[in-house]
N, C-alpha and C positions, 0 to 999 in steps of 0.2 A: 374591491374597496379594502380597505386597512385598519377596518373593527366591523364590529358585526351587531346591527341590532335587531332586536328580537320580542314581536311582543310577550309577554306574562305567559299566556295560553300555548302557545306555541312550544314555549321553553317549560312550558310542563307537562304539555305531550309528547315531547320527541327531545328529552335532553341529550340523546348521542348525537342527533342532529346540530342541537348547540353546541355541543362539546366538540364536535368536529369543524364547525365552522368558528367555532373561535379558535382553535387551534392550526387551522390551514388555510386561511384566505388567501387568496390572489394580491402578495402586496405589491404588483404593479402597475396599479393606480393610481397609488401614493410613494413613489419613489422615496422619497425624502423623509417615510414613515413619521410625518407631522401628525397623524391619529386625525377623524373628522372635524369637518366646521364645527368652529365655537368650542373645541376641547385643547387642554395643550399639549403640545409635541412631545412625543412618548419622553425623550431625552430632559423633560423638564417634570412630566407626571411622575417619573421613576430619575429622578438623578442618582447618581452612581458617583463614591466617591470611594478610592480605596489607598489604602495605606501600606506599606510593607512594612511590617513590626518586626520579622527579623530575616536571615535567609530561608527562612522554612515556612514563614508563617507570611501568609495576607489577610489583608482585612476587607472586606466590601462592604458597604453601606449604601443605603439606597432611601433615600427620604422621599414619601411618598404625599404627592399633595391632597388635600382636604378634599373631602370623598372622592379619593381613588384606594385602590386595593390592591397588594400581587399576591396571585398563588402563593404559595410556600412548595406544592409540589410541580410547580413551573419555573422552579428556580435551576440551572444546573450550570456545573464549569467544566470545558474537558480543555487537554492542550494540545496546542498544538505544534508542526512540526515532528511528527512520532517522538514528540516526550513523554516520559511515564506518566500515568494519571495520578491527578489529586485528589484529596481527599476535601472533601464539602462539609463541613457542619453547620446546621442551622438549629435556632432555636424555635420550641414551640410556636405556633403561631393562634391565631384566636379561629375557636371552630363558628364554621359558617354552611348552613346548606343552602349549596351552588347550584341554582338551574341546571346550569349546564353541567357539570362532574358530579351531584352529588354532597356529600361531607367533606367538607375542603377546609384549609387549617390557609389561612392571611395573613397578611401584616396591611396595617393600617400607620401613618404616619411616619412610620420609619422601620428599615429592616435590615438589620446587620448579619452578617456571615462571613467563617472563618473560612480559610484555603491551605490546607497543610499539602506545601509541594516537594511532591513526591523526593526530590531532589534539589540540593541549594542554589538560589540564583545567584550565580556565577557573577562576577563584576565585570568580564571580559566576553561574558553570553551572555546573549537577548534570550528570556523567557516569552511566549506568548501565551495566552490562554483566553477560551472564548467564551463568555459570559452570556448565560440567555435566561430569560427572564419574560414573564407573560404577566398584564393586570387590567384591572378594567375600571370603567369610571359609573360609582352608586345612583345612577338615574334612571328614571322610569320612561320609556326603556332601557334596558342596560344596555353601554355599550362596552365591549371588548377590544383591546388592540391584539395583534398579531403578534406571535414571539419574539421579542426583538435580541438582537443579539450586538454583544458589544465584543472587542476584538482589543484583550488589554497586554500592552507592554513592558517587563519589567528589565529593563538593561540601567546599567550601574547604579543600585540602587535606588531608581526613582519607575514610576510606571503610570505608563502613558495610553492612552486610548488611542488604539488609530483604526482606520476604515477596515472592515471585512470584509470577504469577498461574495456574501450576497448582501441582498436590498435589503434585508431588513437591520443592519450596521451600517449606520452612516456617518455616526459620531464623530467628530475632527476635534475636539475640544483634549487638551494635554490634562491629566489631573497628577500631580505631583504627590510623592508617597510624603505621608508628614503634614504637608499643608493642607492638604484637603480635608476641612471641617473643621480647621485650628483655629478661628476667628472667638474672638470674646463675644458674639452675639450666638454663636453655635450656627451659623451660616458659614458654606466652603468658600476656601480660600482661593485665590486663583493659587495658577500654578506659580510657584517661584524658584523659575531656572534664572532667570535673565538677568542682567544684572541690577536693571532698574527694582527689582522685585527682591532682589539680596540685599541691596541697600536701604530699602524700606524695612525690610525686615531686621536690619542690624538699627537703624534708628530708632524702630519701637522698640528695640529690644534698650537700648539708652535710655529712653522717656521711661520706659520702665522699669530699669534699676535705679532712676534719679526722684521717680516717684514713692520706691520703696522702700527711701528714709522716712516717709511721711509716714509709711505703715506702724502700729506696735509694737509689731515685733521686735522690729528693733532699737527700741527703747532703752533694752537691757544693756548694752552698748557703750549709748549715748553716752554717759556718762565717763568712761574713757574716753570717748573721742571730744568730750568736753574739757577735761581735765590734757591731753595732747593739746589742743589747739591755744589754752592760758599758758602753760607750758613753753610755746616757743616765741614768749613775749615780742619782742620788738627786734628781735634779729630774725631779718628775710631770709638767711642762708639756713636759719633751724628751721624756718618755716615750710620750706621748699624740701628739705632735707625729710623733713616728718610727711608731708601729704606724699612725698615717692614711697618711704616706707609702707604710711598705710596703702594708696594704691597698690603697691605689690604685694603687699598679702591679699589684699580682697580681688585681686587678677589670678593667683596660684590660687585658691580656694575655691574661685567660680571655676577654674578650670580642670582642678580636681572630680571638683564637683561632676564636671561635665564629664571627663574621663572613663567615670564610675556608671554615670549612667549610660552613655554609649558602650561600656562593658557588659553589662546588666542586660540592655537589650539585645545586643548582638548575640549574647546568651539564651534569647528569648524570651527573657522577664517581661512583665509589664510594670514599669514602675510608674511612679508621677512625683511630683515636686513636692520636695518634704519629704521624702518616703524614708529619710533616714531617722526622723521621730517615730515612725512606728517600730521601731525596734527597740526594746526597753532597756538596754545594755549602751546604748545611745542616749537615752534620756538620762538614767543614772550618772553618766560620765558626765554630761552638761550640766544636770544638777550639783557634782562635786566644783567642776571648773566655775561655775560663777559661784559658789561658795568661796574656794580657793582666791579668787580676785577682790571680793569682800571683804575677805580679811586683810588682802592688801591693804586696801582704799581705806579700810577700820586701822590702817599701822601696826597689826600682828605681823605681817609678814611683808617684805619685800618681792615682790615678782615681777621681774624684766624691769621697766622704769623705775627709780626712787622718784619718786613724786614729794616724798614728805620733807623736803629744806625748800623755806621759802626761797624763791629767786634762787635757786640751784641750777645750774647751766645743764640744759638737758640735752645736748649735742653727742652725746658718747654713744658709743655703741650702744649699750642697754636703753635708751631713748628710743632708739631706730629699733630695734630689736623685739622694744614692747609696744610702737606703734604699727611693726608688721604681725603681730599676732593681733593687737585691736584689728587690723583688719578682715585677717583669718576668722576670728569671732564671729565679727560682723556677719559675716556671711554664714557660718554656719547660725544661727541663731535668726538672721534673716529669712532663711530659705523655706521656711513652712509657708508664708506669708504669699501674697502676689499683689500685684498693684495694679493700676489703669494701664496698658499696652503692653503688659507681659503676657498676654495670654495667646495674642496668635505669634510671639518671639519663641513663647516655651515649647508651644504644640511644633513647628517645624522644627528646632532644637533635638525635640526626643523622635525623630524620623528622618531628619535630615541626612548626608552623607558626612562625615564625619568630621571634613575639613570646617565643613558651611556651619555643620550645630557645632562646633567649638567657637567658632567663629560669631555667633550669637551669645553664649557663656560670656564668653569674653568682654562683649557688648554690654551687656547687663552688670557686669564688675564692674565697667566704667563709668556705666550711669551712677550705680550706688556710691562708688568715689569719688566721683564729681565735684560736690559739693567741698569737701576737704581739700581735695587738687586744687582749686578755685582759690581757695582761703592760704593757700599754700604761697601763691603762686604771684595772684593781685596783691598789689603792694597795699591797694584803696582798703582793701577786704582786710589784710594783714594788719593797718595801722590802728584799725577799728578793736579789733583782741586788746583787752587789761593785760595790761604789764603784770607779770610775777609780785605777789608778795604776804602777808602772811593768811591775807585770806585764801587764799589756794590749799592749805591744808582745812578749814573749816568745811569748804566745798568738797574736796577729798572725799571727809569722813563723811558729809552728808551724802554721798553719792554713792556710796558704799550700799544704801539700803535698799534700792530697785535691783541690785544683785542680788539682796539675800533674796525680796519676793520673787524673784523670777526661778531662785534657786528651791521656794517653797512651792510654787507654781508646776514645777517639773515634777517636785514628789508628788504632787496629785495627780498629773496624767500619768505616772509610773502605778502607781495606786491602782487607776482605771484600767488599765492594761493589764498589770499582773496582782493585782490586789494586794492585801494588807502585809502580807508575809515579804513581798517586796518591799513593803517601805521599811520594814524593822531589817532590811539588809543595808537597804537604803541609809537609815541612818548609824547602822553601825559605822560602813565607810565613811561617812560624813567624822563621827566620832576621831577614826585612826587616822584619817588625814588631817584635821584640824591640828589633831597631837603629833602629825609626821611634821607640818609646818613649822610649827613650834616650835618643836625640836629642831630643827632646822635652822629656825634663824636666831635662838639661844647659842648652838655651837658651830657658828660660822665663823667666829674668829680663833676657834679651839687650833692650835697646832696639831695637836695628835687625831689623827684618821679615823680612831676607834668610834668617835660621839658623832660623828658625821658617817662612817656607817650603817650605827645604829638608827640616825634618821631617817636613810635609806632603806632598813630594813623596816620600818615603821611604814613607808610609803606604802613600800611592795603586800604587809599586811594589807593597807586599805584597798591597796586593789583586787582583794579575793572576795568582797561580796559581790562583785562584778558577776564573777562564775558565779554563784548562786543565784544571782538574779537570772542570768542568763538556763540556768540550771530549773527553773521553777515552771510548771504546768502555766499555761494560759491561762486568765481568768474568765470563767466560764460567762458566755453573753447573758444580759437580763431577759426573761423572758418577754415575749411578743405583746406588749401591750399598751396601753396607750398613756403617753407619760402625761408629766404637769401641763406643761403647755399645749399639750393635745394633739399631738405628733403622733403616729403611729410607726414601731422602725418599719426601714425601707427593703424592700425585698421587689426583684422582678417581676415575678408571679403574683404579688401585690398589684402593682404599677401595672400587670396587663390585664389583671379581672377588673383592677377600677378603671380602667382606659376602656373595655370591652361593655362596661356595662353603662357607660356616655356621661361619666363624673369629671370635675376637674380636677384638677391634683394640685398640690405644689409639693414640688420635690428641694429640699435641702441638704445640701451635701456638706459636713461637718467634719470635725475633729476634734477633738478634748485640747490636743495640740498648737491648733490652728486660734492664734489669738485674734487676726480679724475675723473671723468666722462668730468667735466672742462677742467679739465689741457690735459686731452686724446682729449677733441675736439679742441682747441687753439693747440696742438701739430701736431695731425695728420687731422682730419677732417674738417678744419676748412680750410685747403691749398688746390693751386693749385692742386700737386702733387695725391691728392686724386678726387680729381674731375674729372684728365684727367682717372686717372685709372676706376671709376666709366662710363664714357664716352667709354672709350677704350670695356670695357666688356659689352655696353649696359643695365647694372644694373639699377634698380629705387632704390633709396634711402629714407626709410622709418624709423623714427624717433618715438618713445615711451617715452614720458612723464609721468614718475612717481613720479609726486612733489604731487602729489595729490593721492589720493585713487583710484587707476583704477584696479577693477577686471580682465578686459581680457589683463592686461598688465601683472598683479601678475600670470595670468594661461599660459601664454607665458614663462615669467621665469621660474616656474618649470616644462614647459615641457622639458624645456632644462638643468635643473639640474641647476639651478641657486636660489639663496633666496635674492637676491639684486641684482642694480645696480652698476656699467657699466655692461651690458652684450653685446655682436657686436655677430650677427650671419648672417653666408652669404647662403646664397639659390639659390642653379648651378640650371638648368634645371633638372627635372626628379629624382636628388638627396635628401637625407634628410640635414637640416641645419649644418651647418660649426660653429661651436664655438671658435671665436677666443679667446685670452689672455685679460684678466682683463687691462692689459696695454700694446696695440698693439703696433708693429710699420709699418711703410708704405710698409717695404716689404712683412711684413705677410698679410696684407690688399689685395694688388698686387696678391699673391699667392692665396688666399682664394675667389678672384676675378675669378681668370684664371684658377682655378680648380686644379692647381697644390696640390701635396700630399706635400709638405716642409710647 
């Protein structure tokens, strides 16, 4: 048979006896290692899903269904083909005494482990490696499955499950590196080689850059891409001419973007989306640059478009010039954010082969351009735009002002990052730039070199608190304790003593950065209505702070198929994690609570 059961007395007279038949049964009676009547097939009680994060590094995960259990020291990987051996690390697991072994250390719901191999997978060589793994299902009697063993593929970047050569590997199902677990519900993805499956994936990756203008974040924006769109009045040729402009900035940008992160991992990082606000040398810079635009749109200073003559023909160069930086904006300023069907577009993006996650980048610039393209381009859409005239500078300057809050907005998360002594650097820069501008477009029409030097040297002043910021000690974390709204912060070792001792959780994954993350906690979490339900269901509420660089916050994310912030996961007793919606609301909260399947 192909588990073993055992009654109570038995298994605590002769545990080497259970220990030995759970680990050596005859599985050729079950060929097909489907595990006994009425249980399910090891392949579904233990799915396995594994990623390649870089040439050196793999990932395995294994989502374990609701009372089932696997050793921790029945986990093991060797390779094969006389390749060097790898290196396994697993994390703690929750202690249990085993019938059958003993004091034995499990995972329950889910169980991840890294693979440092030995050697890089080659793009022109297949790796194999064989994965075995042992767990059993919590019933009275217990029963045990047989070790099973999976036989995994890593050739040109993607890795594949295929048959081994005993009975207890029988798996044929593909798991693709990237995709698996990248789903916005934190359930795996299929595999997506195909092309039907590439094309699904570039379209959500559309709907979710078209969605992304609906997000906050890019709010800060809007307001140039409002003042562009009045701008290219009633001529189709400026209209057409400005949505190409901005399109090709917010296409270079995304795929910069992407560039950097395909860099990053290849290098073995872990990064996720957004990851360039937690560098505070980044937030400083974006805080000057929407100041700097401000003052545009306030008529201190000129920057790439004149906007300020009514009914001014904005076809020149500087028109195109300042709606491809509207676009570059946009995206940097969007990218903290995520929307409805970016989530399994990002997760294979940041794993994909290099051609395919640009290829998605790219997708998602065109969703968020869309819109503008559109307005560009339809004549319908086009005729609908106010003609030029002197209201266009009243609008200007009123639009000028979600630049400065967004630009006061930043010095706060700069603040939380690096604390006080940043923002007094912070605002010196703020200071020497204002006065470099100034200067600046005072002697613009100077003949002589020398006042336009000096503005230049003014600039290059403000960019030295830059280095100071970047120069300045970390701000040390709050200590561990339980904030206003009742949160307590999030730590692993948290999450497995309260999952061990059969509490619910809800876990919230934030950032100071992350404006829907904001607007999701002042909507939903932030109320009564969430509190009682948390109360109602005995949950503890567990809080993750990613304004900062946190490793076991970044390996929490993609255990769950996530590559940014907001992510909300709920944890029932004896279940694996609930992935709610990027933008929940209090009845999914409620539901996700009470275990309900809605």
């Amino acid at each position: 048979m192909s588990a073993v059961a055992m009654p109570r007395t038995l298994r605590a007279r002769w545990p080497l006896l259970g220990a030995l038949l759970a680990g050596a049964v005859v599985p050729s009676l079950h060929a097909k290692d489907t595990g006994p009547p009425g249980l399910l097939p090891v392949e579904q009680a233990f799915a396995l899903d594994a990623r390649l994060q870089s040439p050196t590094r793999l990932r395995l995960h294994w989502r374990v269904a609701d009372d089932y259990y696997l050793y921790r020291e029945r986990i093991h990987v060797r390779a094969l083909d006389d390749a060097p051996a790898p290196e396994l690390r697993l994390p703690p697991g929750v202690a249990k005494d085993d019938p059958y072994l003993g004091p034995v250390e499990v995972y329950r719901g889910k169980a991840s482990a890294e693979v440092v191999l030995a050697a890089p997978a080659a793009p022109a060589t297949a790796t194999r490696l064989r994965v075995v793994v042992q767990g059993c299902h919590e019933v009275e009697p217990l029963v045990c499955y047989p070790p099973h063993a999976t036989v995994l593929r890593i050739d040109g970047g993607l890795v594949r499950v295929e048959g081994a050569p005993d009975a207890g590997a029988t798996a044929t199902v593909a798991v693709d590196a990237g995709v698996a677990g990248a789903t916005g519900s934190g359930t795996a993805a299929a595999a997506a080689t195909g092309a039907p499956a590439v094309a699904a994936l570039l379209l959500s990756a559309v709907l979710g850059g078209l969605l992304l203008n609906l997000m906050p974040c890019v709010l800060p924006v809007l307001s140039l891409k409002v003042l562009s769109l009045a701008g290219s009045g009633g001529s189709p040729r400026h209209a057409r001419h400005r949505a190409l402009a901005y399109t090709a900035g917010v296409l270079l940008a995304f795929a910069a973007l992407g560039a950097i992160v395909l860099a990053l991992r290849g290098a073995g990082l872990a990064v996720g989306w957004g990851f360039q606000l937690q560098q505070p040398v980044v937030v400083a810079f974006l805080a000057w640059v929407m100041l700097a635009l401000g003052l545009s749109l306030s008529g201190v200073v000129l920057i790439g478009t004149r906007l300020g003559g009514a009914g001014q023909a904005l076809a020149g160069r500087d028109g195109l010039g300042g709606d491809f930086s509207t676009g570059v904006l946009a995206v940097v300023v969007a990218s903290p954010c995520t929307a409805p069907f970016m989530g399994v577009a990002l997760a294979a993006a940041f794993a994909l082969p290099v051609a395919a996650a640009l290829g998605v980048f790219l997708a998602l610039g065109l969703g968020l351009a869309l819109p503008f393209l559109l307005a560009g381009f339809v004549p319908a859409l086009a005729t609908r735009l106010p003609r030029p005239g002197p209201w266009m500078e009243t609008l200007k300057q009123a639009l000028a002002f979600p630049l400065y809050a967004t630009s006061a907005w930043l010095a706060w998360v700069l603040v939380r990052q690096h604390g006080s002594e940043a923002l007094g650097w912070l605002l010196a820069g703020m200071l020497w730039l204002a006065l470099a501008l100034w200067a600046s477009e005072r002697l613009r029409h100077v003949g002589n070199g020398g006042p336009r030097l000096a503005a230049l040297l003014l600039a290059l002043v403000a960019a030295w608190p830059l280095y100071r910021i970047h120069a300045l000690p970390t701000a040390a974390p709050e200590p561990a304790r339980q904030a206003a709204d009742g949160s307590l912060p999030y730590s692993a070792q948290a999450l497995a003593r309260l999952r061990a001792d059969g509490r619910t959780v809800f876990v919230n994954m934030t950032a100071d950065w992350c404006v829907t993350c904001k607007a999701n906690e002042r909507r939903v979490f932030a109320r009564a209505p969430f509190r009682t339900a948390l109360h109602r269901s005995g949950a503890v509420y567990l809080k993750g702070d990613w304004t900062r660089m946190d490793p076991e916050i970044t390996a929490f994310l993609r255990e769950h198929g996530a590559v940014g912030v907001p992510l909300y996961v709920v944890f029932r007793p004896g279940g694996a994690g609930r992935v709610l919606s990027t933008v929940p609301t209090q009845a999914q909260v409620e539901a996700a609570l009470q275990g309900d399947a809605s």
